[in-house]
N, C-alpha and C positions, 0 to 999 in steps of 0.2 A: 259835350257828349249828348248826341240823343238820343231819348228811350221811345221804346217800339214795343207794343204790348204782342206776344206772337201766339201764333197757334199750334197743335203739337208738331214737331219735325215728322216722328211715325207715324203712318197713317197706314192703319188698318182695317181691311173691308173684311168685314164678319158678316154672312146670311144666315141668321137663324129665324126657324120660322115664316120663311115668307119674307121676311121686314130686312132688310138697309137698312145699318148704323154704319156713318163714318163721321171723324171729325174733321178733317181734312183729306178730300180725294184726289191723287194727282191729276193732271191734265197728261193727257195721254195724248199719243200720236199714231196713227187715230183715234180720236175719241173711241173709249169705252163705256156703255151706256149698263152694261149687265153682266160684271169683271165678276172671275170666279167665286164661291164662298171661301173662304179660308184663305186665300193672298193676301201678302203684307208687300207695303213698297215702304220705301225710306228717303226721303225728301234731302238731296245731295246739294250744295252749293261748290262749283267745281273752284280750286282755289287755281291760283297762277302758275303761272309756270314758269321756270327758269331756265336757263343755258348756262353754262361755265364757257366764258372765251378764254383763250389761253394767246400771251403774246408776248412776242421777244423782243425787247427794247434795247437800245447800246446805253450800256452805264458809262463806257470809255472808249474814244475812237483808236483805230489803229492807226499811227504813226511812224515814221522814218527814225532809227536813231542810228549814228554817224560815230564814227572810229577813223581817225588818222595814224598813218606812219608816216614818221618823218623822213626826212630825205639820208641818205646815209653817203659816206665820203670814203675813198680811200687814197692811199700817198702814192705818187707817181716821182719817179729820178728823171732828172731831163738834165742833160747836158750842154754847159751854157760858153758862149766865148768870152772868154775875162781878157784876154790879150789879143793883138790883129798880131798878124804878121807882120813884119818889118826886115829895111836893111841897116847896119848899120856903117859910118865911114871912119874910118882908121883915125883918122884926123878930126873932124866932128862928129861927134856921136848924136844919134839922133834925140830929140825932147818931146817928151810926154807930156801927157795931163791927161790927169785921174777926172771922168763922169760917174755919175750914181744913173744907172739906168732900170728905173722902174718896172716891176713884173708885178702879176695875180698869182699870187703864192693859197688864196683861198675863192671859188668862184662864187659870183652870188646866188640866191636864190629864195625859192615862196616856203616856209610852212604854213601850217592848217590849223587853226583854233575851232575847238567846239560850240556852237551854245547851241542848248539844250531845248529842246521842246517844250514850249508855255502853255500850262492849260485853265480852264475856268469853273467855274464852278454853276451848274445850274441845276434844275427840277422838274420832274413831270409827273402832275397830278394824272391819277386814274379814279373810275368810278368803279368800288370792288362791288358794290351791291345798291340796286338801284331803290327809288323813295315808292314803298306802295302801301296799302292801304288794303283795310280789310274787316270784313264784319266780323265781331266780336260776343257770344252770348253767354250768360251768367244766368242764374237764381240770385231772387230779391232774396235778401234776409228777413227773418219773421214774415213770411210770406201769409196773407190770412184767408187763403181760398184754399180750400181742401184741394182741387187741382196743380199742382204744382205749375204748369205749366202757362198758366195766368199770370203767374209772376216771374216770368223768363222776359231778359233788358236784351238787348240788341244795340251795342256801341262800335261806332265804325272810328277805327284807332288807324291813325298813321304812322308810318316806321318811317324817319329821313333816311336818304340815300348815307352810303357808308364811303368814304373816299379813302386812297393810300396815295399817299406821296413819295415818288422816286428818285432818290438825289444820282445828277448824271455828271460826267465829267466832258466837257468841251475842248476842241483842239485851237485854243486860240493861237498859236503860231508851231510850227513846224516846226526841226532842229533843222538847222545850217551851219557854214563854216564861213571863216572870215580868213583872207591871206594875212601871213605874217611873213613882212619881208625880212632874208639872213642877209645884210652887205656883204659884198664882197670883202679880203680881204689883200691888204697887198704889204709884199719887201720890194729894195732894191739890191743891186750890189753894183759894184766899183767897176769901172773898167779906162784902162790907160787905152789913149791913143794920140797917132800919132801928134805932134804939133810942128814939128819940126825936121824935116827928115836930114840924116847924116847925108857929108857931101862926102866928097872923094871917094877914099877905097869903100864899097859898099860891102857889107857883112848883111848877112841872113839874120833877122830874125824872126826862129817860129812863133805860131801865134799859141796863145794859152789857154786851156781850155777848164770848167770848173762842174761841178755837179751839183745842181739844187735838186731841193725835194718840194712840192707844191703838193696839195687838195686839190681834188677834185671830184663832182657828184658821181656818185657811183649808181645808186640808185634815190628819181625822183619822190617827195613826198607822194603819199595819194593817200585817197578817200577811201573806206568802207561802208554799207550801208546794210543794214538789220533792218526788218519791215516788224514792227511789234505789231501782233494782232488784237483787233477788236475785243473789248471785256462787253459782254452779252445779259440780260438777268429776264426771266420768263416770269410774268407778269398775269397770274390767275383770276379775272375777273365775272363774277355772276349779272346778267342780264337777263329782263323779261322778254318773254317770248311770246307770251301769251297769257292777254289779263282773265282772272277768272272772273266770278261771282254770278256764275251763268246758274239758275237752278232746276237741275234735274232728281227725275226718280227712278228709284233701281229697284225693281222687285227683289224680297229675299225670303227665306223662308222663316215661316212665322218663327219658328224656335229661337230664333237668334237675335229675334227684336227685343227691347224693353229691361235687359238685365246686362251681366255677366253670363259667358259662356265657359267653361270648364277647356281650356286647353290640354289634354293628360298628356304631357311632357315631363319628363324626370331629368335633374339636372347631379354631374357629380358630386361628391362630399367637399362641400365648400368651396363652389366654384361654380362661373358664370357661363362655361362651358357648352354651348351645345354637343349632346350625344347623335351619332347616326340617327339612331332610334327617333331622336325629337326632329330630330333634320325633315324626315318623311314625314313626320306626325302633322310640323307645322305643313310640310307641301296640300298633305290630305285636305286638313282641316283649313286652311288660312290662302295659302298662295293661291291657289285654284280659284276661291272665293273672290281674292283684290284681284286678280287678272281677268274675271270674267263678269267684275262690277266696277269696271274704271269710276264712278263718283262715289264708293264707298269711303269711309276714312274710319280706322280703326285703334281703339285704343290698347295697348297691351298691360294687363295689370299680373303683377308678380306678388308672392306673399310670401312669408317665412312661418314658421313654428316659434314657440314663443321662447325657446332655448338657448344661451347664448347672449352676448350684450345688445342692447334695444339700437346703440345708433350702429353695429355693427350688420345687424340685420337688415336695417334699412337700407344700406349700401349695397348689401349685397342682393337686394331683389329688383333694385335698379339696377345692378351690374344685369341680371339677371333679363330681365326686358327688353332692356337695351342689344342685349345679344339677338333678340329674338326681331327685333328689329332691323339689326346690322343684317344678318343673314334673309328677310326679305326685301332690302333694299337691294342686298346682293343678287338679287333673284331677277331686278328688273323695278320695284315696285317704289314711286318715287318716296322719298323721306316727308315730305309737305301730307301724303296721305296716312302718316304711322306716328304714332305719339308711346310712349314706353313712362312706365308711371310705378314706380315702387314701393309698395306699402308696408314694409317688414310686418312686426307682429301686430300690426293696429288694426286688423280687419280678422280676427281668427271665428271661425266657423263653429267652436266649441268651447266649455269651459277649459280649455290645458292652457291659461296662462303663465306668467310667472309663478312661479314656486309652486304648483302645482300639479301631481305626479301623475302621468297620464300613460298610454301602453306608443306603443311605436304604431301603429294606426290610426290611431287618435292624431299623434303628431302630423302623422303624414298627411291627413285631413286638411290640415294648416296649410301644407306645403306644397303650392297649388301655383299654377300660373294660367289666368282667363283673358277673355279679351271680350268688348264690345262695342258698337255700331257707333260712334259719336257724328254729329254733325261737321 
C-alpha cells in the first residue's frame, strides 16, 4: 500500500473583504480567474462503470430418442395337396411312396434394438465480475495536526476478477438402432405319390387335399423418432465499460458541504418502508441533486431513537437506508454513486438515552435520516 499525504476534497471559495481564501481551487474549464464569493465545488473522482451481459448457454444438447414396434403376424389357411390323383388297375394296384415336403410355416424377418444416447460431461468457465482497482481514503489514527485532513492515506486496493463455472452436458453419440434378425421358421408334411402305376383295368384315383395354417408379416417392424429439445441456462455476467478515476468538480451549494444534511422523511411504525410522502421528499431534495451532478456520490445515514433493543435498532436503520437507496437506484441513479450506512441509537442528538424518560419529540429528534457529500 501506498500513502499519499492529500489536500482537502471541498474546496471552497470564500470573498470576504476584498482577500481570496482557498485551499484547494478547482481547475475549471475555462479557467476562472475571479469565481463568485460564496461557491462551493466538490472535487469528484468519477468511479467505473459497469454493464450486466446477459447470455444463454446450452447446459444440454437436443437429441434424437428412438421407439420401435415390432413386426406383428397373423395366421393364414392355405390349402395344400397331400394326394395326386391317380388310376388304379383291377389287377395291379398302383404303389406309393410317402415324401416329406418341406414349407415356411413362419416368414423371416428384421427387428429393431435400441441404444440410447451417450452423453459427456464438460464446463464452461465465465468471468461474473471483472479484476479492478481503485483509490481507497481513510483518517490516520491519532492524527496530530488540528487539520484533519493532513492526516487523510490514499490506498489504491485491487478487487480479483470473480469467475462462475458452468457444468454442460455434451452429445457424444446419438441414439440409434441395430437390426435383430427373426429366422424364419419351417414344417413339412407327407405326401404319397405315385411309384408304381396299376396295369390293366384302370380305376380313378382322386387326388387329396389337406389344410395348413402358416404366419405370416402382417405388419413390418418400424422406427419412431422424438426430437428432445435443448436444456438452455442464462448466464448474468458484469463487465467494465468504462474505467473511472477521471477527477472532476461539481459546483454545489455551500449548505450541503462539510456535514450531515437533515433528510425530513418519516418512515412507518417499525418498518423500512418508504411513504409517498418521503418518495417526493427524497425526489425534491436528493434525486434532482444526483441527476444534475453526475460525479457527486452520496452517503445516506439513518438513525433510531434510543427505545427498543440496541442490535435491533441498528438493523432497522440500515433496513431503513438501504430503502432510501433501492428507490434512487430505481430512479435511474447508479448504485457505485450511493452508500446506505445505519447507525441505530449510536449518534442520538440529545440526552434520551437508554433508560432515560424523554417526551415524543425529544424522541423524534433521534429519529432522523440525513445524508452527505463523500468522495
Amino acid at each position: 500500500m501506498k500513502l499519499k499525504r492529500t489536500n482537502l476534497f471541498l474546496a471552497a471559495i470564500i470573498s470576504s473583504a476584498g482577500t481570496l481564501y482557498a485551499q484547494e481551487t478547482p481547475n475549471f474549464d475555462p479557467p476562472t480567474q475571479n469565481p463568485e464569493p460564496g461557491k462551493c465545488w466538490v472535487k469528484c473522482i468519477t468511479p467505473d462503470e459497469f454493464e450486466d451481459v446477459t447470455e444463454t448457454v446450452v447446459t444440454e444438447p437436443a437429441y434424437t430418442k428412438l421407439t420401435t414396434t415390432p413386426a406383428t403376424f397373423k395366421t393364414v389357411e392355405e390349402e395344400v395337396l397331400i394326394k395326386e390323383a391317380s388310376k388304379k388297375l383291377v389287377y395291379v394296384p398302383a404303389v406309393y411312396e410317402t415324401q416329406d415336403i418341406p414349407y415356411i410355416s413362419k416368414e423371416k424377418t428384421t427387428n429393431l434394438d435400441i441404444v440410447p444416447a451417450s452423453f459427456g460431461d464438460d464446463s464452461k468457465e465465465f468471468e461474473t465480475y471483472p479484476k479492478v482497482g481503485r483509490w481507497e481514503y481513510r483518517m490516520l489514527e491519532d492524527c496530530p495536526s488540528a487539520n484533519k485532513e493532513d492526516c487523510m492515506v490514499a490506498c489504491f486496493v485491487e478487487y480479483p476478477a470473480q469467475n462462475q463455472t458452468v457444468p454442460l452436458k455434451t452429445l457424444a453419440k446419438d441414439a440409434y438402432t441395430t437390426d435383430v434378425p427373426v429366422a424364419e421358421e419351417g414344417k413339412s408334411y407327407t405326401k404319397k405319390v405315385v411309384k408304381t402305376p396299376a396295369r390293366m383295368d384302370e380305376v380313378e384315383i382322386p387326388a387329396e387335399y389337406a389344410t395348413i395354417k402358416r404366419k405370416v408379416v402382417d405388419q413390418p417392424a418400424k422406427t419412431e423418432e422424438e426430437t428432445v429439445p435443448e436444456v438452455t441456462k442464462t448466464v448474468t455476467r458484469t463487465v467494465l465499460v468504462k474505467k473511472g478515476g477521471i477527477t472532476t468538480w461539481e459546483e454545489v451549494d455551500c449548505g450541503l458541504v462539510g456535514g450531515a444534511n437533515l433528510l425530513p422523511i418519516l418512515y412507518e411504525y417499525n418498518s423500512a418502508r418508504l411513504t409517498p410522502d418521503s418518495k417526493r421528499i427524497i425526489d425534491e431534495n436528493l434525486l434532482s441533486l444526483m441527476k444534475n451532478k453526475p460525479g457527486l456520490r452520496i452517503e445516506i445515514m439513518s438513525h433510531t431513537d434510543a427505545r427498543g433493543n440496541d442490535d435491533y435498532n441498528m438493523s432497522l436503520s440500515q433496513q431503513r437506508a438501504q430503502s432510501v437507496v433501492n428507490y434512487l437506484a430505481g430512479k435511474g441513479i447508479k448504485r457505485n454513486r450511493l452508500e446506505a450506512k445505519g447507525y441505530g441509537e449510536s449518534r442520538l442528538k440529545n440526552r434520551c438515552g437508554n433508560g432515560v424518560e424523554c417526551s415524543e419529540a425529544q424522541h423524534q429528534q433521534n429519529r432522523r435520516t440525513e445524508f452527505r457529500i463523500i468522495q
